[in-house]
C-alpha angles and dihedrals in degrees: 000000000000112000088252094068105041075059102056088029086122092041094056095041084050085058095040097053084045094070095066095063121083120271089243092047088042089102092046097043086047090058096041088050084046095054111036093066091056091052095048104046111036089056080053100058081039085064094043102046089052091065096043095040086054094044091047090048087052080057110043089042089034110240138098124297116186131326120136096074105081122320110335090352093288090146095057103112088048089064085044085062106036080053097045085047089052103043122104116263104228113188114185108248091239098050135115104255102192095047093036083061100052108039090082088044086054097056099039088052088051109058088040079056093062089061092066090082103028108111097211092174140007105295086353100122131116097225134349105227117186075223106044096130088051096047092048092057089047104057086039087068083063099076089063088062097043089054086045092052087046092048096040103044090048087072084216126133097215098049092044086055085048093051095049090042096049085049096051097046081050107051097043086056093037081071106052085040087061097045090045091055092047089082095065085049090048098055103027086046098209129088089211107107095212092053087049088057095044091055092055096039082085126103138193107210092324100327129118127229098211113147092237079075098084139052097264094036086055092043094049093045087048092057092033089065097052097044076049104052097051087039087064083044083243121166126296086037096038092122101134087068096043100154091196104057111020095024092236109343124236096347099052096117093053126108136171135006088352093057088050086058090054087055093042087048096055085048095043095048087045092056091040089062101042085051094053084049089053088048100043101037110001095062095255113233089355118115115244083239134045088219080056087060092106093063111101103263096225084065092059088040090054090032096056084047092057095049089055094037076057097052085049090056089036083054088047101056100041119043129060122245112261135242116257093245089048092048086052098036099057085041095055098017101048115359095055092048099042086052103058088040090054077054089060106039081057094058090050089048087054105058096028114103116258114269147065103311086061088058088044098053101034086054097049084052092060105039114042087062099047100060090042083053083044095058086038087065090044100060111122112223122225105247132201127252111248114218109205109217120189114222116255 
């Protein structure tokens, strides 16, 4: 087989299959085979990063991860669902039982959703919406009434205080992750995803032409992750489910196999966006060399989600979680403001003439704020000195 079609191999299957169905239940039988994939293999990687992201965090804090369940602890997740199926379901006698039901469904729904628009290989999307980029976003907001649902219907106040926590971390990042995604719009002038990675599945000699790949597009990949990353309520800016100090956040009342969909939700988001930052900066299903063409484009796709499903875990096990001031803070104080500047500098890049003065000046415009945003963030506050009393 030529390298074309290994590449296409699930494309063409897709067609051929299709022949058997009936001309009438043809639209029907392309979704289903369209779906199903997606269904069956992000869970998958869900099950496979836990073990890994637990292994990797053994290492990094050096102690064991897992290893009793199969041979180096590979079937662990399997025991993890066999254990969240078998548990008992307790539901909390004031709470509301219907939306207690469907706030996990939701967000489950929602970040499956995400995966309709996302190209994960040449000619490999669900559907190519003109909007794709808009309808991503939409379905993401989602998620914040689904944790409000959860919060809300339990009739706890900790989990109340969780679910309104965990809101109001993701809509102030919601708002930095949209304006760091408006550059790639600006220069490759369409909302449709797939026509954002066939704009950068060009090259010029072996080089790539992938927005991270210039001072705004660096910039904007820098402060998507981050938004990203609290947006997925990933550590440092897990807050919502801050142990110490609200037990387990909005789904504390949860057991069993919802509070495993809780736990599916959160990966699946997290995938969801990395995947939208591959898409929008990293070249989506493109290789990082035009002599690396021959390589399925599904593999670079998957290979480019693990490195950043590594950086997570790498994130995780290395910085501490953050005060509530300081989330919102970098979210108001530095995120919001390097964003619309990373607007700007991508307007300037646009209508300067090509050369080396354009990278000069872009860059001068990023990074000068952001290291003045950078001390701003830094400055110590005077605090007051607390006086103990004992009571009389």
């Amino acid at each position: 087989m030529t390298p074309e079609t290994i590449d296409q191999i699930f494309v063409l299957s897709k067609g051929w299959l299709l022949g058997y169905v009936l001309a009438a239940l043809q639209p029907i039988g392309s979704a289903i085979l369209s779906v199903v994939p997606v269904l069956v293999v992000f869970p998958l990687l869900f099950a496979i990063t836990t073990v890994l992201e637990r292994k990797g965090l053994g290492r990094i804090q050096n102690r064991y991860g897992p290893n009793r369940v199969g041979p180096y602890g590979i079937w662990q997740p399997i025991a993890d669902g066999i254990k969240s199926l078998t548990k008992e379901d307790i539901v909390p006698r004031t709470a509301d039982q219907v939306v207690h039901f469907l706030a996990p469904l939701l967000l489950v729904l929602a970040a499956f959703l995400a995966y309709a628009v996302l190209p994960i290989g040449k000619n490999m999307v669900i559907t190519n919406l003109n909007a794709g980029l808009l309808f991503f976003f939409a379905v993401g907001s989602m998620v914040e009434l689904a944790v409000f649902m959860a919060g809300w219907s339990s009739r706890s106040k900790y989990s109340l205080l969780g679910a309104m926590r965990a809101v109001a971390q993701m809509i102030s990042y919601e708002v930095p992750l949209v304006l760091a995604s408006i550059v790639v719009i600006m220069a490759s002038g369409s909302l449709s995803t797939v026509d954002i990675v066939n704009m950068q599945a060009t090259y010029t000699g072996i080089w790539p032409h992938w927005f991270l790949f210039t001072p705004w597009g660096f910039a904007g990949f820098i402060l998507f992750m981050i938004a990203a990353t609290a947006e997925s309520n990933r550590a440092p800016f897990d807050l919502p489910e801050g142990e110490s100090e609200i037990i387990a956040g909005y789904y504390i009342e949860y057991s069993g196999f919802k509070f495993a969909l809780f736990f599916l939700g959160e990966y699946l988001g997290m995938f969801a966006t990395s995947g939208l930052a591959i898409t929008l900066f990293l070249g989506g299903w493109a290789a990082p060399f035009s002599f690396l063409t021959w390589i399925p484009s599904y593999l670079w796709f998957f290979l480019k989600l693990l490195t950043l499903i590594a950086a997570f875990i790498w994130a995780r096990g290395t910085f501490p979680r953050l005060r509530m001031d300081q989330l919102m803070g970098l979210a108001w104080k530095f995120m919001l403001p390097m964003t619309l500047l990373n607007i700007f500098t991508a307007g300037v890049w646009h209508f300067m003439p090509t050369g080396i003065s354009r990278w000069l000046v872009c860059t001068f415009l990023i990074v000068a704020p952001w290291m003045l945003l950078s001390r701003g963030l830094k400055q110590r506050k005077k605090l007051q000195v607390r006086t103990y009393r004992f009571a009389e």
